[in-house]
N, C-alpha and C positions, 0 to 999 in steps of 0.2 A: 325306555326309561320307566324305571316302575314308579306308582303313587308315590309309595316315601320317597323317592329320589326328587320325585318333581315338587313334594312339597318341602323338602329340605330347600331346594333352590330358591324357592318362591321367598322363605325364611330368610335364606341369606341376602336376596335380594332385596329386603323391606330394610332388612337390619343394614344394608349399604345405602340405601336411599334416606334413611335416616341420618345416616352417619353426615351424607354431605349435607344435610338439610340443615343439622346443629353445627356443623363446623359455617356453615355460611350464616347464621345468627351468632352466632360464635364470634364469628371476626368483626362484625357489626356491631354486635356490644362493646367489646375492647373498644372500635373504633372513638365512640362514643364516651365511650369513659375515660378517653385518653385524654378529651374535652374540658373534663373537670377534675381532673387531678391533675399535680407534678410531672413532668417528662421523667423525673428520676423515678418515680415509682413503678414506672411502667417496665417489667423487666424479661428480658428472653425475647424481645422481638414482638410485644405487647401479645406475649401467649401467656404472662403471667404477670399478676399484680400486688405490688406490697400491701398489707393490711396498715391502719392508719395507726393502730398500738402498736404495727412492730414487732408481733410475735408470731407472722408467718407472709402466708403470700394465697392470692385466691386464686385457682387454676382452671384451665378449660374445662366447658363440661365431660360428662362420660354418659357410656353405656345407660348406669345405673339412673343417670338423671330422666330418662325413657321408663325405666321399669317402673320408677317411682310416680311420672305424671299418669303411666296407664291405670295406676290403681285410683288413682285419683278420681279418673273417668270412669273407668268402671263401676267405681263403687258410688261416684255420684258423691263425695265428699270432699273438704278441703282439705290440703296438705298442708307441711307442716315444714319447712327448709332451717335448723336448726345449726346455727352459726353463718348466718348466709354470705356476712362480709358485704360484697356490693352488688348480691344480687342475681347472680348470672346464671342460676338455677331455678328461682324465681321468674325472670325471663322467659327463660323455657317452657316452664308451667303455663305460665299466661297466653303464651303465643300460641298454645297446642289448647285453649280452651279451660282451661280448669280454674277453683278457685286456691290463693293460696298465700300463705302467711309466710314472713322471713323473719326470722330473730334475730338480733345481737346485743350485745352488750356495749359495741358502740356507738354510739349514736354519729359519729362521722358517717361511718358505713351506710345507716340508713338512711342516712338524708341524700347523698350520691346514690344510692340502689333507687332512690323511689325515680329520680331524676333522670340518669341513665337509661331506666325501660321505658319510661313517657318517650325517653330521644327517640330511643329503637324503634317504637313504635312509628315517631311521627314520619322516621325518616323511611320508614318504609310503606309511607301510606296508608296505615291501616286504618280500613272501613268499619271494624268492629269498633265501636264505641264502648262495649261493656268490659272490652280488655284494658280500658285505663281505669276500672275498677275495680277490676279482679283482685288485685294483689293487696296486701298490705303488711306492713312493716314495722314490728313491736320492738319495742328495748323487753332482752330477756336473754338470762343462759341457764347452762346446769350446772347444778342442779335446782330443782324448786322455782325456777321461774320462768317456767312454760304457761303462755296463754292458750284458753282453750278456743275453739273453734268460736265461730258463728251461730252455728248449728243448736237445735234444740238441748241433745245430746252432750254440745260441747266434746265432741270428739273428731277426729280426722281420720279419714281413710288410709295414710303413709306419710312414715315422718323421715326424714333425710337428714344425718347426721354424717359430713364428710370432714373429715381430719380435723376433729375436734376433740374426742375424746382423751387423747392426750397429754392435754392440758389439766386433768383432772387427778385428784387421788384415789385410793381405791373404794375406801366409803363414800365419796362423790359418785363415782360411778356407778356403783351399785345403786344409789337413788336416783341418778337419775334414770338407767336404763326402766325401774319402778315408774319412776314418772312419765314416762315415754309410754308405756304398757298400758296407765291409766287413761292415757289420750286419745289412745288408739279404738276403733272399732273393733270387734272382733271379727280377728282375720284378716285385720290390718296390717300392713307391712312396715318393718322398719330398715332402713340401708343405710348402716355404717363403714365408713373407710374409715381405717387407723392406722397409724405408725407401726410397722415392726419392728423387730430386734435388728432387722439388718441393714434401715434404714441410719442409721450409725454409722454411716459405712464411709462418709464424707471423711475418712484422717489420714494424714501425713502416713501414720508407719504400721506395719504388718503388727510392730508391738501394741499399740493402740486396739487393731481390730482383737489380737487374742483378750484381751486385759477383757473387751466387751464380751465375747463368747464365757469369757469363765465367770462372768457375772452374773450372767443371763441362764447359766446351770443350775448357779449355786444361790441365789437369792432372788425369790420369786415373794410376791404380798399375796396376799390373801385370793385375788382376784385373779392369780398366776402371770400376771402383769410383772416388769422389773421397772424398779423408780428409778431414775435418774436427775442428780441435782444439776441444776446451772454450774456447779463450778467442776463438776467432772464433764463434761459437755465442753467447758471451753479450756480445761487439762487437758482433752484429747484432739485440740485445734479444728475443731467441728465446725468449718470455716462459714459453708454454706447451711445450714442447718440452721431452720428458718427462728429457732432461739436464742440463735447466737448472732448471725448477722442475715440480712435479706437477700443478698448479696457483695459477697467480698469484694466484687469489681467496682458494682454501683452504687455505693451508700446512698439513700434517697432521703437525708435527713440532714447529713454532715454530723452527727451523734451517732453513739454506738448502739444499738436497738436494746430496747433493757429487756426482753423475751421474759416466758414466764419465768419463776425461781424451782421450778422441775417438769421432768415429762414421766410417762409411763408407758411403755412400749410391749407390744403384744405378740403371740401369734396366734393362729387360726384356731387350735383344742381351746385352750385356754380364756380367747375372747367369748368361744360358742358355749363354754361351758357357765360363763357369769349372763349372758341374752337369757339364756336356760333357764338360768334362777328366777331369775326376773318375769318368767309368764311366755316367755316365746319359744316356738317349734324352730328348730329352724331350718331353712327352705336350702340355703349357699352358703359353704364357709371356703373361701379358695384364700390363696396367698400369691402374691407376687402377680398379681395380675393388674396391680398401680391401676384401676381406674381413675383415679384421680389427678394421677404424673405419668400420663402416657408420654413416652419420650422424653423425660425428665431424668428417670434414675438408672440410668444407663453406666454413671460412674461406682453405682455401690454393688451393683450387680458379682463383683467380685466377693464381698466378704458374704453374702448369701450363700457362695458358690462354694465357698473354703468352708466355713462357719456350718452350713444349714439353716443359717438365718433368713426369714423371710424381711423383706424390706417394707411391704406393706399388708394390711390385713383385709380383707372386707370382709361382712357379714350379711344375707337377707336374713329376717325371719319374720315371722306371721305371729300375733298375737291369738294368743288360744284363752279361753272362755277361763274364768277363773276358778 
């Protein structure tokens, strides 16, 4: 076996040792937070959790929640978890060492996120004392209300932005991706999961999927992004579709989820070409590789396939000196 062979191995090796590493704090946090929420919110077998507004659901970690703690370490900086819901990226950050902030805009959220990782923690014996200080947790979204670090600087090494952008309009987004860029170190990284165009893909009828392909040709905003209002969203019986309902099967409220009043959905040119403007290189633009809903969109995988729609977006990039 030559060098590269043996150290591809080695590669794949660390990246599978990780994998079970997060998947077993993984199931540990769920466990815990099953503690203090609703039985109904807990949904899929407690591999996913309803958000407490209603406008989506917070999913296992990924890949990218690795890429994101190592720059952290690397750089000797704090991160920056950017919609965090209840934490479970946050989690991860702390347990591997790092320091590291969570936003949201609900304050339920973070009062379970801070509570949650103390369990994790206690229930796992940890001797680190400095990891129940590590984290903390702001009220804040985008745009324009990102806190800054700790740090002299007031900047962070990498900021984690997963299935949130969405929820934004196109000049929202543009400032905030700015404001993100501001935060950053240079040479900071930032990792976004988004919504595709294909993730639409939850309907009833083959008419439904075309009506979305010819819309997503022919009307693009500014940001190459397509807006979508709530009331075509629930025109097209978009059952599962975490704007519409959290789950069709489990209602975890007994009321109908009021989700946002639009999304805006992406793919990979078009999301790398707005990062771009905004100050960043960028490192990754892949599609359809659902870090976020690994093993989740397995049913829209079809209008991708018909369409050319991707279902989800991701983005790395690296902030570059201004």
């Amino acid at each position: 076996m030559g060098v590269g062979s043996s150290g591809d191995a080695d590669a794949d090796a660390e990246r599978a040792r990780r994998e079970v590493e997060r998947r077993e704090w993984d199931a540990q946090f769920m466990a815990c937070l099953s503690l203090l929420l609703p039985e109904s919110m807990l949904l899929r077998e407690g591999t996913m959790v309803a958000t407490s507004n209603r406008t989506g659901m917070m999913m296992m970690s990924n890949t990218y929640t690795d890429d994101w703690v190592d720059t952290g370490l690397r750089l000797d900086k704090p991160l920056l978890d950017v919609g965090c819901a209840y934490g479970l990226n946050v989690m991860h950050a702390v347990r591997r060492g790092a320091r590291v902030v969570g936003i949201d805009y609900e304050d339920r959220h973070l009062t379970v996120a801070a509570q949650a990782i103390k369990d994790v923690l206690a229930a796992r014996n940890t001797q680190n004392t400095a990891m129940f200080s590590a984290f903390e947790f702001k009220h804040g979204r985008l745009p324009s209300q990102l806190p800054p670090s700790d740090t002299p600087d007031g900047r962070y090494a990498s900021v984690l932005v997963s299935e949130v952008i969405h929820f934004l309009t196109c000049d929202e987004l543009k400032q905030s991706l700015r404001d993100i860029r501001n935060l950053l170190v240079t040479h900071g990284t930032m990792y976004i999961t988004a919504i595709g165009h294909g993730a639409l893909g939850f309907f009833e009828s083959e008419d439904a999927k075309r009506r979305v392909a010819e819309k997503v040709a022919q009307k693009r905003n500014s940001c190459g992004a397509v807006e979508w209002q709530l009331s075509e969203l629930r025109a097209f019986h978009v059952e599962q579709c975490p704007s519409v309902s959290v789950d069709s099967t489990r209602p975890h409220t007994g009321k109908e989820p009021i989700g946002p009043d639009r999304w805006q959905t992406f793919d990979a040119p078009t999301l790398s070409r707005a990062v771009a403007d905004a100050g960043f290189r960028i490192l990754k633009a892949s599609e359809d590789e659902n870090p976020s809903y690994s093993g989740f969109h397995t049913q829209d995988d079809s209008v991708a396939k018909e369409f050319g729609l991707p279902c989800h977006v991701a983005i790395v990039a690296e902030a570059i000196p201004p």
